[in-house]
Every structure is written in structure tokens, then in C-alpha cells.
C-alpha positions in Angstrom: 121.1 -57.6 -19.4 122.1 -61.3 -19.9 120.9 -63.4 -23.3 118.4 -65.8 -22.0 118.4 -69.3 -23.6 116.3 -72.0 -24.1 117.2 -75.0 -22.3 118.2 -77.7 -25.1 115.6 -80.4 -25.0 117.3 -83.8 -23.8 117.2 -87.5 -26.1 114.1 -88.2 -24.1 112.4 -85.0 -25.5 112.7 -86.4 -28.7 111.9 -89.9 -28.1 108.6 -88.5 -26.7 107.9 -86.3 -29.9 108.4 -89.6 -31.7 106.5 -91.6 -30.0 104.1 -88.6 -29.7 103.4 -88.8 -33.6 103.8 -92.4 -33.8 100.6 -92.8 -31.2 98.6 -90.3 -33.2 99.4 -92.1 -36.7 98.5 -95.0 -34.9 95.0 -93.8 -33.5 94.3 -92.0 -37.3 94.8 -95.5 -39.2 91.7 -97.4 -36.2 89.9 -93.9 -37.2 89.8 -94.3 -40.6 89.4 -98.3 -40.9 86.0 -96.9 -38.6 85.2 -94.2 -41.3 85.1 -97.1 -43.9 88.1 -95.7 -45.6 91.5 -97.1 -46.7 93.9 -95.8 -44.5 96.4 -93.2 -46.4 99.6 -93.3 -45.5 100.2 -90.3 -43.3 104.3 -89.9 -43.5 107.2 -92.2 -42.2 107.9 -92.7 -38.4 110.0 -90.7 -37.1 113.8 -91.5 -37.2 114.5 -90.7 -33.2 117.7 -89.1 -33.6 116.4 -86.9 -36.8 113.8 -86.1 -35.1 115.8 -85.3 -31.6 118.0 -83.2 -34.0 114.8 -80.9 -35.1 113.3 -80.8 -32.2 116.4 -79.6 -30.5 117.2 -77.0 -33.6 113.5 -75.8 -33.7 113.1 -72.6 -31.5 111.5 -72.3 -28.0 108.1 -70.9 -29.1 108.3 -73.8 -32.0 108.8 -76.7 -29.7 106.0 -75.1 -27.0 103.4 -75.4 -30.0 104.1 -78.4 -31.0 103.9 -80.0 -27.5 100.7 -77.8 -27.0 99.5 -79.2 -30.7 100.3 -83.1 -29.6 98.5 -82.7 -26.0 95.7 -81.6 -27.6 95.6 -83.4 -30.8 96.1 -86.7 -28.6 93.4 -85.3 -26.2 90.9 -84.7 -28.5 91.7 -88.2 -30.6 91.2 -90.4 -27.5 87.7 -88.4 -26.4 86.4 -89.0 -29.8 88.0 -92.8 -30.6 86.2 -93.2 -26.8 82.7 -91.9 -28.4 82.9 -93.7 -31.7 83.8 -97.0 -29.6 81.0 -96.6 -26.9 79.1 -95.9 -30.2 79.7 -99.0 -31.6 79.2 -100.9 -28.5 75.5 -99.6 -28.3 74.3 -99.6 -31.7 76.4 -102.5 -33.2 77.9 -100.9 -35.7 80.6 -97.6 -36.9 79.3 -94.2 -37.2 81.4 -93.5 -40.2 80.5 -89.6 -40.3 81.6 -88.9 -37.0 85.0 -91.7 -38.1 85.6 -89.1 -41.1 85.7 -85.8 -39.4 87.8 -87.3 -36.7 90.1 -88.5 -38.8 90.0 -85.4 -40.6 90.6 -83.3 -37.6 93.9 -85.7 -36.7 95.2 -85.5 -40.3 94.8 -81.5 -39.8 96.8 -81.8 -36.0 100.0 -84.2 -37.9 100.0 -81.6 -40.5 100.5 -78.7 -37.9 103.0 -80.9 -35.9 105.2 -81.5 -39.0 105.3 -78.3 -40.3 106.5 -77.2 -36.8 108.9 -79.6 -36.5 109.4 -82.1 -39.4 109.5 -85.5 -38.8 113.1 -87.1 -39.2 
């Protein structure tokens, strides 16, 4: 029975897992300026070719989670940044509660992408 392989993940694959984080980081810093926190520095962008490099050494199952991870981290960032705006936009100011726990909930996602795959 033949050895099946993953298929190595091209330069674009990795330019979309760092723009992938870089869009997230992006959307936690708005998050947390609404939460009426300082925004924490959340790691360094992602050095492309480092991070082409990981995701091309990380395994199969490892690069499927991360992309399921990033689909639905960015999924669930833009429904919520979408609430707290139309928030906003009807009651004149941030709901800082609802800010926190998303920003919370995106810190969580990066975590789990990083660990996955670290970012170069």
C-alpha cells in the first residue's frame, strides 16, 4: 500500500497564514481600544518566509486546525466587531463588556493559532 503524503503548502499558503494573523491582531487592537483598554501587544508579525517554513514543516492535521481555527476566529471577530459597531451607532457610545470578552475570545483564537503553528 503506497505512503500517502501531504501536499506541501505553496509560498501563497503562507503568505495567507500571515496575513491571516496579521488581520486578527489587527481587528484585537480596534477591540480592545472599544473595551477601554490599552492594547497589549499580542506577538510580532509574522516573518512570511519563517512562517511559510512552519507552516510547511507543521503536519497535515496541524495545518487543517489552524486554518479551521483562523476561519473561525476571523468569523466570529467580524460578527462581533459588526455588533459592537452597530452598537455604537445606536446608542452613542462602546459597550465595553461585550469589547472585553471579544477581545478576550480573539486573544484565546491567536493563542491556539500560535501554538499550532508559531508565528515566524
Amino acid at each position: 500500500m503506497p505512503k500517502m503524503t501531504a501536499p506541501t503548502p505553496s509560498p501563497a499558503d503562507a503568505a495567507v497564514l500571515a496575513d491571516q494573523r496579521g488581520r486578527l491582531r489587527a481587528a484585537l487592537v480596534l477591540v480592545e481600544q472599544m473595551a477601554g483598554r490599552e492594547p497589549v501587544s499580542v506577538s510580532a508579525t509574522d516573518d512570511p518566509d519563517a512562517a511559510a517554513r512552519a507552516y510547511a514543516a507543521a503536519s497535515s492535521i496541524a495545518r487543517r486546525r489552524f486554518d479551521a481555527l483562523a476561519s473561525e476566529a476571523g468569523a466570529f471577530a467580524a460578527a462581533g466587531i459588526a455588533a459592537l459597531i452597530r452598537h455604537r451607532e445606536a446608542i452613542g457610545r462602546d459597550c465595553a463588556p461585550a469589547a472585553a470578552q471579544l477581545a478576550d475570545d480573539m486573544r484565546r483564537a491567536l493563542t491556539a493559532m500560535d501554538r499550532l503553528i508559531p508565528p515566524g
